[in-house]
C-alpha positions as CSV (number, residue, x, y, z in Angstrom):
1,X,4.6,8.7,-7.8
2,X,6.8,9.7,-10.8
3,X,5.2,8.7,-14.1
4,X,8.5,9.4,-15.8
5,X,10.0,6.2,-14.8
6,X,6.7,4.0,-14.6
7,X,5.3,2.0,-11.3
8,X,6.6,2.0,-7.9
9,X,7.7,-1.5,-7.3
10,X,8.3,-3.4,-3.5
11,X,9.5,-6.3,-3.0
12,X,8.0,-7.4,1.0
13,X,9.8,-10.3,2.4
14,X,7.2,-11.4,5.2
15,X,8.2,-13.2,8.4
16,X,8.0,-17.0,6.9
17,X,10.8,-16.0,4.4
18,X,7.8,-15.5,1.4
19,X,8.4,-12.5,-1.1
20,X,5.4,-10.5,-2.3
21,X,5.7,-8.1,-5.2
22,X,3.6,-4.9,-4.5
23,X,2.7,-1.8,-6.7
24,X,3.1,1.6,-4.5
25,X,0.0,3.7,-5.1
26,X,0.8,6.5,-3.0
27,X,2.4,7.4,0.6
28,X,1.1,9.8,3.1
29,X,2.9,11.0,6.3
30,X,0.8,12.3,9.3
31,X,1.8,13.0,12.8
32,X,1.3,9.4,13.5
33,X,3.7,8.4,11.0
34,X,4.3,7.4,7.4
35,X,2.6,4.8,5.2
36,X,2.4,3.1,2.2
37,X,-0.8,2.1,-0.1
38,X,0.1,-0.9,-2.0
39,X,-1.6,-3.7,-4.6
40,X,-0.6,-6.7,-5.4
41,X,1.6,-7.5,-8.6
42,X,1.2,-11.1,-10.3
43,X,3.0,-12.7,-12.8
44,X,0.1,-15.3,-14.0
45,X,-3.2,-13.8,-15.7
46,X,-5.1,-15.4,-13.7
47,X,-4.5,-14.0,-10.6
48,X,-5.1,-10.9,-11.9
49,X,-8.3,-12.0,-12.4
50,X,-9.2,-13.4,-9.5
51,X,-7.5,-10.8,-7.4
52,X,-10.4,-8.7,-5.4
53,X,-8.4,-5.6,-6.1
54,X,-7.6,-5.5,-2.6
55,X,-5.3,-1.9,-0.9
56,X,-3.1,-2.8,1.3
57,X,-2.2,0.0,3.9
58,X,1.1,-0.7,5.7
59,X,3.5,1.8,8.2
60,X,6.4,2.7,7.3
61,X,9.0,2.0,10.5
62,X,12.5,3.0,10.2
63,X,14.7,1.3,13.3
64,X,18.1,2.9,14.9
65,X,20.2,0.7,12.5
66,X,19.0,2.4,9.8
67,X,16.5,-0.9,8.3
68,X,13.3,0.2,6.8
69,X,10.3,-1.7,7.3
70,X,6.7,-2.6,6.5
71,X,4.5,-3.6,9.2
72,X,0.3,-3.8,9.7
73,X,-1.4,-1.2,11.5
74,X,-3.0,-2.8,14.7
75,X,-5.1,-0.4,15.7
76,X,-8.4,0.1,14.1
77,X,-8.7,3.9,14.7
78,X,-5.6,4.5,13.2
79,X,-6.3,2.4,10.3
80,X,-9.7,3.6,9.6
81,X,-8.0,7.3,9.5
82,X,-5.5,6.2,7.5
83,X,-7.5,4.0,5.3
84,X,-10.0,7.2,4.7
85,X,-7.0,9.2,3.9
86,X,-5.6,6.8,1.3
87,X,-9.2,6.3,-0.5
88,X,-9.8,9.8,-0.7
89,X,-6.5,10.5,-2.2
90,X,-6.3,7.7,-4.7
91,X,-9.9,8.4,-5.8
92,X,-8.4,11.7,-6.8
93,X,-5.6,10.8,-8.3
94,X,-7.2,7.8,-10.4
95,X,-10.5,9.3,-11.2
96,X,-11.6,6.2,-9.0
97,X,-15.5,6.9,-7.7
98,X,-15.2,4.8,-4.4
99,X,-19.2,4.5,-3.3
100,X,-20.8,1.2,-4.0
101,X,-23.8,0.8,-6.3
């Protein structure tokens, strides 16, 4: 991420039309592809708030025409891989301590 010009904004349109505004945290590429940790952005304080600071860990799928997209991991190996990769890396890179007390 490049600090000089401040967060990594996405706009997601999901498959009911509906726009969510994420923050890109970081993005990894394996051998089983490339991905994208994102949190959510809100507008209204208190959704901040009541957000449960939830990552969200989506691949990234480029099709022949040249579209990128978004879409869920569906399976749970590759996710768990992934998702250990992600909160390894942004534990480093936010001085974030991820065991639970």
């Amino acid at each position: 991420m490049n600090e000089e010009y401040g967060n990594d904004i996405v706009s997601v349109v999901d498959e009911d039309g509906v726009e969510h505004v994420f923050e890109e945290l970081d993005r990894i590429e394996t051998d089983k592809g490339r991905y994208v940790a994102l949190t959510p952005v809100f507008d209204d304080a208190e959704e901040i708030i009541e957000d449960d600071g939830e990552l969200i860990i989506l691949k990234v799928v480029e099709e022949d025409d040249g579209e990128t997209y978004l879409e869920p991991i569906e399976d749970d190996a590759e996710f768990d891989e992934i998702g250990n990769l992600f909160e390894q890396r942004i534990a480093e890179l936010y001085d974030f301590d991820s065991e639970e007390e």
